[in-house]
N, C-alpha and C positions, 0 to 999 in steps of 0.2 A: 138213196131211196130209188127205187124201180122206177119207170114209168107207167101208170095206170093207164089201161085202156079203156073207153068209151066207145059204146055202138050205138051210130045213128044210122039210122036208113041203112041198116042193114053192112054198111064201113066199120072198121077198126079205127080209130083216133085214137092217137098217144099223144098229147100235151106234156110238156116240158114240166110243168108242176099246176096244180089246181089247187088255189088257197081260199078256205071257205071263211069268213072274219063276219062278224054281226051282219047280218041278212046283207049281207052280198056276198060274191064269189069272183074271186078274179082268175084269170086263165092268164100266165104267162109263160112264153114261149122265148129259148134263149137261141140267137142266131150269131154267126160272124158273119164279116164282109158286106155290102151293099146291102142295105132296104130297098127293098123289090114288094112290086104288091102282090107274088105268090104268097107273101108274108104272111100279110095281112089278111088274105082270103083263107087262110090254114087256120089264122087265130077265129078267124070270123065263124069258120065253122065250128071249131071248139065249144065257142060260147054259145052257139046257135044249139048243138047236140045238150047243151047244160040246161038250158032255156025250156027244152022240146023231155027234158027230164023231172020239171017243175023247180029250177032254180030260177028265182030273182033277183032282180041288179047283177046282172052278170058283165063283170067290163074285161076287156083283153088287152093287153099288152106285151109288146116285145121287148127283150131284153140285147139290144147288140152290143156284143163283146170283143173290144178291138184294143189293138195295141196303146193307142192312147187313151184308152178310158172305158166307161160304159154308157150308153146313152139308152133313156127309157122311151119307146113309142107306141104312147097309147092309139088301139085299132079303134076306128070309130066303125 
């Protein structure tokens, strides 16, 4: 599946995939290599653009994908 764009403040945002489940909405974003808080500021603004769109409980997470495994981290 593509990735969808979203316009906030006038930016293009492409999030990795946007899953909308009984009144909430999660934004996860799949990465390799180090967690960096570029990360987490990309995901922040995802949810922040979903928010400012009239979606509620909007929570973000990243998806790092590495050779031994995958690990979930939720953005606060």
């Amino acid at each position: 599946m593509k990735e969808q764009a979203l316009i906030h403040n006038g930016e293009e945002l492409r999030p990795d995939r946007v899953v909308f489940s009984k009144g909430e909405t999660w934004v996860v974003d799949f990465k390799t290599g180090v967690e960096n808080d570029e990360h987490h500021e990309q995901v922040r603004n995802y949810c922040e653009a979903l928010r400012s769109m009239g979606y509620e409980k909007v929570k973000g997470y990243l998806l790092y994908l590495r050779e031994e495994g995958a690990e979930v981290v939720e953005v606060m």
